[in-house]
C-alpha positions in Angstrom: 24.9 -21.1 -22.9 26.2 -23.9 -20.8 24.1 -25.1 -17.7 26.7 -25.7 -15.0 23.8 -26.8 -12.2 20.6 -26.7 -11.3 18.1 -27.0 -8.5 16.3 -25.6 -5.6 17.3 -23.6 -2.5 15.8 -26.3 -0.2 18.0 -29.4 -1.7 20.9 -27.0 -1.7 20.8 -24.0 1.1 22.5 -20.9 -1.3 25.5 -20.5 1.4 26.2 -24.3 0.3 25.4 -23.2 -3.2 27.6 -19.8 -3.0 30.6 -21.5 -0.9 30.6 -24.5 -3.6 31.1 -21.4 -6.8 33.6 -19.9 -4.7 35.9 -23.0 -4.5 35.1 -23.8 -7.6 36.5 -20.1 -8.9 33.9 -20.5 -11.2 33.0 -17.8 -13.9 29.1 -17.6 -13.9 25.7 -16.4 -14.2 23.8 -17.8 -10.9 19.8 -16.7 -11.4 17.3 -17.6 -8.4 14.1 -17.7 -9.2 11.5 -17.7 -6.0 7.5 -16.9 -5.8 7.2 -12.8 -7.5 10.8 -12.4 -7.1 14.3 -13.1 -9.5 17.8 -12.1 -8.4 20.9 -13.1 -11.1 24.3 -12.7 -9.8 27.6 -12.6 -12.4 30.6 -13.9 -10.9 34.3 -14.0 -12.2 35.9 -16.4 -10.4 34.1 -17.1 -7.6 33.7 -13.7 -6.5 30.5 -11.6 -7.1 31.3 -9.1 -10.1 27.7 -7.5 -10.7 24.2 -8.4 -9.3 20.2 -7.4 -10.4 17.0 -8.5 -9.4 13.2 -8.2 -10.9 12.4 -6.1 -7.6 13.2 -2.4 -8.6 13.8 -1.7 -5.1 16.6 -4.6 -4.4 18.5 -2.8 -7.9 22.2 -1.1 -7.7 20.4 1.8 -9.0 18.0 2.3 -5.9 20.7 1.6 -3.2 22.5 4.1 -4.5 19.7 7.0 -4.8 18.3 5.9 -1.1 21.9 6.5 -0.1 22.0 9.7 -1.5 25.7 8.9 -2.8 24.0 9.9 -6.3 20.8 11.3 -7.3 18.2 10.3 -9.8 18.8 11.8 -12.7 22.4 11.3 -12.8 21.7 7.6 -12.2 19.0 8.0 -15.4 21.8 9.0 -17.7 24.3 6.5 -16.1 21.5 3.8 -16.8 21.0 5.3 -20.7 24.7 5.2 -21.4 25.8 2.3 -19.8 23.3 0.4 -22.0 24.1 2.8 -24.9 27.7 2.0 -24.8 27.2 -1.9 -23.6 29.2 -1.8 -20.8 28.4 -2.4 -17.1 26.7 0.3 -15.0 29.4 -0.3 -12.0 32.1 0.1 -14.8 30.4 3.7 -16.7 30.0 5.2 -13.4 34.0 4.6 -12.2 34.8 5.7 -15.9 32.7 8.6 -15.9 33.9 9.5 -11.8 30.4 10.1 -10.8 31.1 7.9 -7.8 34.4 6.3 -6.3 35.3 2.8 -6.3 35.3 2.7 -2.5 32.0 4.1 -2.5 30.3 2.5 -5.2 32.0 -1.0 -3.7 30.0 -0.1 -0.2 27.0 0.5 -1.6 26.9 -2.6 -4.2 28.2 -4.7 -0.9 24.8 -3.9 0.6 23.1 -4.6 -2.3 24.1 -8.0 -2.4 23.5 -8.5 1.6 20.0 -7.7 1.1 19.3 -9.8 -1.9 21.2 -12.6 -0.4 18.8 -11.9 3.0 16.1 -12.4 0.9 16.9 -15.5 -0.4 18.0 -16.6 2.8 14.8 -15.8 4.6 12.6 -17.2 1.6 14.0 -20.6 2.5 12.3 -21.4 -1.4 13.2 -21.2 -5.0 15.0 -22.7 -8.0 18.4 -21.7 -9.2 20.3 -22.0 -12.4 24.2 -21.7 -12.4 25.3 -20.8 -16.2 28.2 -20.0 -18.3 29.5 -17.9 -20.1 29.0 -14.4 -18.6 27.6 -11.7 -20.7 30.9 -10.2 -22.6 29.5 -6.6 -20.9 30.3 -8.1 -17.7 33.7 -9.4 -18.4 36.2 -8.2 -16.3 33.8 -5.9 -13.6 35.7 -3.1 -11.9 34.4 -4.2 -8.2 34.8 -8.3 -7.6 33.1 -9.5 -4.1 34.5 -12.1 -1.5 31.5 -14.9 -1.3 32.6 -15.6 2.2 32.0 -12.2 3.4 28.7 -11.5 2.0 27.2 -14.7 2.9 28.3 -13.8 6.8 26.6 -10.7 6.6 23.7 -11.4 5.5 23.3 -14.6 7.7 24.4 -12.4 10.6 21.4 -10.0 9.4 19.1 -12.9 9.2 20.0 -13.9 12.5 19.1 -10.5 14.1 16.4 -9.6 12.4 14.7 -13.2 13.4 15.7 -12.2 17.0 13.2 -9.1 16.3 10.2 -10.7 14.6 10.4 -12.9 17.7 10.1 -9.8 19.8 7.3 -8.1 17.2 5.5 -11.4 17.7 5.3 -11.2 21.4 4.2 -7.6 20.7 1.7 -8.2 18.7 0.6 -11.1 20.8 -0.6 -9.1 23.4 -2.3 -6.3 20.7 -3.9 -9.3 19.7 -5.1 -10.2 23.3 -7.1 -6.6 23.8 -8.4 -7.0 20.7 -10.1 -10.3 21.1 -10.9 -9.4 24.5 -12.3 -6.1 23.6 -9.7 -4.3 26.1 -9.7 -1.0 24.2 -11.6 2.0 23.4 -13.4 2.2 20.6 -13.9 5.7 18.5 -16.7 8.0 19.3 -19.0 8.1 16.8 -20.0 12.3 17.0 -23.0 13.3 18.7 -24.7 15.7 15.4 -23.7 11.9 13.1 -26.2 9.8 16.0 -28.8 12.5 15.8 -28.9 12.9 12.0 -29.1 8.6 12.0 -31.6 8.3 14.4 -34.0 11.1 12.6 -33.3 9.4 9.2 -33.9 5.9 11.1 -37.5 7.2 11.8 -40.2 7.0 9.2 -41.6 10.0 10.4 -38.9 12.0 10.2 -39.1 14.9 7.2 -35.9 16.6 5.7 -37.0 20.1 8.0 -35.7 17.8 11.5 -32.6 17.3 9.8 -32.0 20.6 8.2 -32.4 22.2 12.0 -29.8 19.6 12.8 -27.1 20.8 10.5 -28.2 24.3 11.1 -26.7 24.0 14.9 -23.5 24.3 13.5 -22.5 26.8 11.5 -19.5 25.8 9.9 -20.8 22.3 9.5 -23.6 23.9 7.2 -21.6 26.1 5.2 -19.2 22.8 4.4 -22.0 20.7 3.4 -23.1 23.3 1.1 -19.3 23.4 -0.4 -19.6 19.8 -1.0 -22.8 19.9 -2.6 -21.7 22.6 -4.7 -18.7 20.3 -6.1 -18.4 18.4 -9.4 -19.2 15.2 -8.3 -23.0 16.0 -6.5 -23.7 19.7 -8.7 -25.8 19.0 -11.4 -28.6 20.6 -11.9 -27.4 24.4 -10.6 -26.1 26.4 -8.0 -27.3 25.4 -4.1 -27.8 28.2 -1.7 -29.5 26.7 1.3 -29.0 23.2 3.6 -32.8 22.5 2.7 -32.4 23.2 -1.2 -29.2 20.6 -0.7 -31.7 17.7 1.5 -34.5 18.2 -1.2 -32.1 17.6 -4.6 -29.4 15.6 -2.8 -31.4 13.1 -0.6 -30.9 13.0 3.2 -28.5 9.6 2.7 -26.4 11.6 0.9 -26.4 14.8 2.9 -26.1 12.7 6.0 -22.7 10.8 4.5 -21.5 14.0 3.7 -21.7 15.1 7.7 -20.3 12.2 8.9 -17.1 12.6 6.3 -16.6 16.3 7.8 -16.8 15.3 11.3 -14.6 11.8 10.9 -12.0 14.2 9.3 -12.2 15.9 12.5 -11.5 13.1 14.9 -8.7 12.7 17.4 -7.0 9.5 18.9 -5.4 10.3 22.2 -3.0 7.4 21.2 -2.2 7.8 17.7 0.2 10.9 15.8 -1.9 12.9 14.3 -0.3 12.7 11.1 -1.0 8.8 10.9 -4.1 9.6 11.8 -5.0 12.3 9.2 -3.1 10.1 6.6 -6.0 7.4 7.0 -8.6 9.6 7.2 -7.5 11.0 3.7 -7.2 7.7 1.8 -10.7 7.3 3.6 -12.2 10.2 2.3 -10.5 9.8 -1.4 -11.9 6.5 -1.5 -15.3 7.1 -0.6 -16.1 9.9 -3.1 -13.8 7.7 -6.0 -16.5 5.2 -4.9 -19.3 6.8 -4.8 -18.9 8.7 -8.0 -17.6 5.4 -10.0 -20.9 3.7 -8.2 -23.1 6.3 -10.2 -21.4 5.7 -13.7 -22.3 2.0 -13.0 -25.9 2.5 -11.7 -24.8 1.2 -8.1 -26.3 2.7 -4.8 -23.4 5.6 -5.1 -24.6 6.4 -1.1 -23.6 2.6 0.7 -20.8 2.9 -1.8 -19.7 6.2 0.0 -20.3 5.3 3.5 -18.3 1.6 3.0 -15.3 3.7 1.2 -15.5 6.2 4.3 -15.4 3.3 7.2 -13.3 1.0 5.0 -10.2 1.4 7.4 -11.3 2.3 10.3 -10.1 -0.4 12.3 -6.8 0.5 11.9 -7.0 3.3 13.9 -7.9 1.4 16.6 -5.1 -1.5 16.0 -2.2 1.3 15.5 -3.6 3.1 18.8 -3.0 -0.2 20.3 0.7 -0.4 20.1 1.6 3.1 20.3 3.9 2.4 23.6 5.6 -0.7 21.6 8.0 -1.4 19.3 7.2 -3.5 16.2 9.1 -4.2 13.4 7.3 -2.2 10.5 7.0 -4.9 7.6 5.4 -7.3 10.3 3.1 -4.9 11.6 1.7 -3.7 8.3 0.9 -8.0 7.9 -1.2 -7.8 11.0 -3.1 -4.4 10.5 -3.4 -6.0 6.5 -5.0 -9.4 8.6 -7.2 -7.8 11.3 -8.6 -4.0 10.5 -11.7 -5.0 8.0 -13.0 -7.0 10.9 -12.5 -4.4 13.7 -13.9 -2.1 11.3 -16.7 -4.0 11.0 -17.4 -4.2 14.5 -17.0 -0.1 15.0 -19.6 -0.3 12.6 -22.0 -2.6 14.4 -21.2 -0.4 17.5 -21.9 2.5 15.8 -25.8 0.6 14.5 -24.4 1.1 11.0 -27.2 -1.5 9.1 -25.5 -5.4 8.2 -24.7 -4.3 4.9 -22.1 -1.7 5.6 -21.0 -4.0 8.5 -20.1 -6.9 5.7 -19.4 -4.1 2.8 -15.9 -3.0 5.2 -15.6 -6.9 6.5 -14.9 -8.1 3.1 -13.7 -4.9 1.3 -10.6 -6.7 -0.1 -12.5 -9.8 -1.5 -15.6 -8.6 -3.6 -16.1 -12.2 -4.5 -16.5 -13.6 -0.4 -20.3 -14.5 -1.5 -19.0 -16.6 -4.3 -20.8 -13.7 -6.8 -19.8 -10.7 -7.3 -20.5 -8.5 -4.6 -20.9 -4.7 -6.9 -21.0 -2.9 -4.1 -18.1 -3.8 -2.0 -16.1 -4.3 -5.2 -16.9 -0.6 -5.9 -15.4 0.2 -2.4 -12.6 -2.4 -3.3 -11.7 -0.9 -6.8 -12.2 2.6 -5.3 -9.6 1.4 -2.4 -6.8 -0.2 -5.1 -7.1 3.2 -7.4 -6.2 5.6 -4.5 -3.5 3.6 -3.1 -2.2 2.8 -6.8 -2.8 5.3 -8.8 -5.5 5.7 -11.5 -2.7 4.6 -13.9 -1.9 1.1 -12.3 -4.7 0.4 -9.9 -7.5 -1.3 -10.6 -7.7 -5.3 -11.5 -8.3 -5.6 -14.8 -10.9 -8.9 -14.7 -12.8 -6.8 -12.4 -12.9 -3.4 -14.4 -14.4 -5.7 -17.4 -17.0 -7.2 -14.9 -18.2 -4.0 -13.6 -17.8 -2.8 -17.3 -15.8 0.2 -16.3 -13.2 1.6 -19.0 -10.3 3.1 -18.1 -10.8 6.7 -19.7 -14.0 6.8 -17.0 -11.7 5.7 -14.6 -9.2 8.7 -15.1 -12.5 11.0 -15.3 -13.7 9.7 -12.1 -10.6 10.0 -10.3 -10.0 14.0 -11.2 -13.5 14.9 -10.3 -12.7 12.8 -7.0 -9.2 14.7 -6.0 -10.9 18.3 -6.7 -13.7 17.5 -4.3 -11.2 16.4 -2.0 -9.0 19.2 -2.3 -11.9 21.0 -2.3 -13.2 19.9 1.2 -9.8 20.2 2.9 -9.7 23.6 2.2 
């Protein structure tokens, strides 16, 4: 392997780069290299024969599913065989006719736009221009114009900058009502401020909140359902609210309540199903919580409320802007950036104690003491595992600090999603 050039995208912009291996007709392997992301390109003669990337979503392969011009498991076997047979995917699937030249040529076009947007809007990495190209890649069925591709995508780059400029005027003014307080925050329900302020008292006995939860009928019978699940059941069947207080604790009963009734809540300015979908992760997380809590001898109870609240802020922040129009990647960054600390003041609103208030302020950085925080990393772990997968989520210095294995992990997780499933039904 020869090393043509090298450098970075700042000393050389990559349509100067591009342009320059198009009137050089040169016969290449370009690779850019930028922070968590790689993109190679082969090109024959200046033009763009074949292109990959370490982002499985920016692949050939992916473009081509999401455009439904061929599904997954043909593009499986056309992955298997290419590699098989060493020759290139584009050149196996003309071969083979699963897909047409014209149609496979539109569909790797816009695979190379948005790799090249990518690069563009990165304004940052190294490149490497190389030679000779893989013998596989010799001689590619489809061969792109530099010139054309680099328009596009700078066109692209050029409009979409027009709408972050628009999104950031947007979110300006969600920003504004936030830090002015200009919007409504959620109710917390009546039955949860009755059942705190008994528990509050020291006086207070588990009969006051037993005649709570007995108002409500259907209430009672779900609390019961939950207490009969996996993760609280062990020591036999429970057959009445007061049996449940006296073995479960009134923390626990009371978390349990609040759960129900928060799966209940409405936003006038939010879909439902956006709603529901938070409320969900919520709910996952606080029992994954709670129950990984217990295997770690960790107050399972503040474990469970902080999973429950975690994201409750967003709610608010997504009711915000439901009369605007914000691009989505740059409204995720801003939710990401401000819902712990709105949730955190829902909290205070609410008179949820300082700890919970700092357990969903800091629920993505268990360390924001400087020492591990158990607690909210419980809540954080918890939060990484749902959104993840039991498989992939969970950071791997922090499993070893909390001494948590993955087997329990997998064990924990199944007893959370039947109690879940359980309590939506």
């Amino acid at each position: 392997m020869i090393v043509l050039l090298q450098g970075t995208i700042e000393a050389m912009p990559l349509p100067d780069l591009l342009q320059w291996l198009e009137l050089s007709r040169k016969t290449c392997v370009l690779n850019i290299a930028g922070k968590g992301f790689e993109a190679t390109f082969y090109l024959e003669k200046g033009k763009i024969s074949y292109a990959s990337s370490s982002d499985r979503s920016f692949r050939l392969g992916e473009f081509m599913v999401r455009s439904e011009v061929l599904n997954a498991s043909l593009l499986l076997h056309a992955l298997t065989e290419s590699r098989r047979s060493g020759i290139l995917l584009t050149r196996f699937l003309i071969d083979a006719k699963y897909i047409s030249i014209d149609a496979l040529t539109e569909v790797f076009s816009r695979q190379v736009v948005a790799l090249l947007l990518k690069i563009i809007q990165s304004k940052t990495g190294a490149f490497t221009v190389t030679t000779p190209i893989p013998d596989y890649a010799a001689d590619a069925p489809i061969q792109l114009g530099i010139g054309g591709m680099i328009f596009d995508s700078i066109r692209q780059s050029d409009e979409r900058a027009k709408e972050r400029q628009e999104a950031f005027k947007s979110l300006e003014k969600i920003n504004e009502r936030l830090e002015n307080d200009d919007f409504q925050l959620p109710v917390l329900p009546h039955i949860i401020m009755r059942l705190l302020s008994v528990i509050e008292d020291e006086n207070s006995t588990f009969l006051e909140i037993a005649r709570i939860i007995m108002t409500d009928q259907v209430l009672m019978s779900r609390v019961l359902k939950v207490a009969n699940s996996a993760v609280y059941s062990s020591g036999g069947q429970i057959d009445s609210i007061h049996m449940a207080i006296a073995r479960m604790g009134m923390r626990a009963i009371l978390n349990i309540t609040t759960a129900i009734k928060m799966n209940e809540m409405n936003f006038s300015n939010m879909p439902q199903q956006q709603l529901q979908a938070i409320l969900d992760d919520a709910l996952k997380t606080a029992f994954l919580a709670s129950g990984l809590a217990r295997k770690c001898k960790i107050d399972p109870e503040e474990a469970f409320l902080g999973g429950l609240l975690h994201d409750l802020g967003k709610t608010v922040i997504i009711s915000l802007a439901h009369d605007i129009s914000i691009d989505n990647t740059l409204f995720e960054e801003f939710i990401n950036e401000r819902h712990a600390e709105i949730g955190a003041m829902i909290a205070r609103k609410w008179n949820y104690p300082e700890s919970i208030q700092k357990l969903i302020l800091h629920h993505h950085d268990c360390m924001f003491s400087g020492d591990l925080d158990k607690v909210v990393a419980m809540v954080q772990l918890a939060d990484d595992i749902i959104q993840s997968g039991p498989e992939n989520g969970g950071d791997p210095e922090l499993l070893a600090s909390l001494n948590l294995q993955k087997d329990i992990i997998q064990d924990v997780h199944t007893q959370t999603m039947e109690v879940f499933y359980s309590f939506k039904n």
